[in-house]
N, C-alpha and C positions, 0 to 999 in steps of 0.2 A: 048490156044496156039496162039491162031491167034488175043488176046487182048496183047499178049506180043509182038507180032510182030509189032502192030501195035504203040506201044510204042516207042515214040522216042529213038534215042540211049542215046543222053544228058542226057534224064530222068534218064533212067540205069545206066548208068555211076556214075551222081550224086548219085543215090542210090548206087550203087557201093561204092562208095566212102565214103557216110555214113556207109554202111555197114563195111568196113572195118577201119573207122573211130571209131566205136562202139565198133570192133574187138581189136584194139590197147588197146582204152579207157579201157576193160572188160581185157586184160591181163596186162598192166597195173594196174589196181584195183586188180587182182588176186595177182599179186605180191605184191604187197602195201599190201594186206590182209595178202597173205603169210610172209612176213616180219614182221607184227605186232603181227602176230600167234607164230613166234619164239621169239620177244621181248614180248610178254606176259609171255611166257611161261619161258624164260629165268626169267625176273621179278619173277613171283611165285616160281621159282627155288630158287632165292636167296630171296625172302621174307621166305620161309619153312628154309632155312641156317639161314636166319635171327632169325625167330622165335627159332628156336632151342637152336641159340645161346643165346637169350635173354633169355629163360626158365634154359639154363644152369647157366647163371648169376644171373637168380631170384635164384635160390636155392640156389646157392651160397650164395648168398647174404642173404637170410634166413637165412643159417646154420651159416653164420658170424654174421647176430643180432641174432639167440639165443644164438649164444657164447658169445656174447657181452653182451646181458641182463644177462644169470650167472653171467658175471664178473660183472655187475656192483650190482647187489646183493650182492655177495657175498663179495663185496668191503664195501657195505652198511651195509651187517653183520658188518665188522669187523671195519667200522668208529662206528657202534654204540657201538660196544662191548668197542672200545678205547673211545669211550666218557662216557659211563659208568666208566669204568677203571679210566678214569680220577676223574671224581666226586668222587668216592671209595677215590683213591689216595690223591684229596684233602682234604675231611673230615677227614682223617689218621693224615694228616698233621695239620690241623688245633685244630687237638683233640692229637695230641704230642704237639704242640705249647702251649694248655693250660695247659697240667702234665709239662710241661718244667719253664712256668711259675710258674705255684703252686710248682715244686720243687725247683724253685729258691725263690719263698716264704717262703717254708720251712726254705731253708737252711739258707736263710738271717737269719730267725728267732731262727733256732739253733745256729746259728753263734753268732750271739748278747747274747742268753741265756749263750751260752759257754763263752763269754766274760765276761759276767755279775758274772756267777760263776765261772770263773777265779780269776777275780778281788776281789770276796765274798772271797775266797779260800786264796785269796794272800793277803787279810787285815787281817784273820782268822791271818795266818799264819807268818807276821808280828807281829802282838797282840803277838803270843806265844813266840816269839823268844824275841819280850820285854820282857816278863812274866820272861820267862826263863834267861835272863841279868840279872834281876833285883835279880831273886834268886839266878843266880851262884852270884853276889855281895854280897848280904846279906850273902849266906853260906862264900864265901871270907872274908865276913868284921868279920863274926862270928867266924871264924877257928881262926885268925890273934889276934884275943879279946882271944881267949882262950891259944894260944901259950905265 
């Protein structure tokens, strides 16, 4: 007691002064701390909002590519089925195209036979019709010789 006495007052004072320089300084920093402690904490509040929302959109997002990958399968089924289809459909075609021709081969060829004996048929039958002139004449000329 009697070493503080014997301390200047300036000195005190100035320590004083530090001290409550130190004082301000520390509740200051408190606050500051305090502040940061509610903006952290605010932060992780909405980084967890964040997270959440982002895990809702993953799944979302998930269940929309596996609908997406079905559909694009099931789309891939049925371009292959239609390219199949197709090939089927053209060989059909291509194999009508050939009976189409061979039955236009045919028919040319029955056509010209039919023609052929037609014309057999119609010199035949020309012949006979001379034949038969020539005999109504001779019976004509005979009936006529006998009258």
């Amino acid at each position: 007691l009697d070493r503080l006495r014997k301390v200047p007052t300036s000195e005190i004072e100035r320590s004083q002064n530090t001290i409550d320089h130190i004082q301000s300084r520390c509740s200051a920093l408190e606050r500051e701390r305090d502040e940061l402690i509610k903006k952290l904490d605010s932060l992780l509040v909405n980084e967890q909002r964040e997270r959440r929302t982002l895990e809702k959109e993953r799944a979302g997002f998930s269940q929309s590519e596996d609908e997406y990958q079905r559909r694009i399968k099931r789309i891939e089924r049925d371009l292959q089925f239609a390219r199949e289809d197709r090939l089927r459909s053209l060989a059909q075609a291509e194999e009508s195209q050939q009976q189409l021709r061979a039955l236009t081969k045919e028919k040319d060829a029955l056509a010209r036979k039919s023609q052929h004996d037609i014309e057999v048929i119609s010199s035949d039958f020309q012949n006979q019709i001379r034949e038969l002139l020539i005999q109504l004449e001779d019976t004509n000329e005979a009936h006529r010789r006998a009258q």
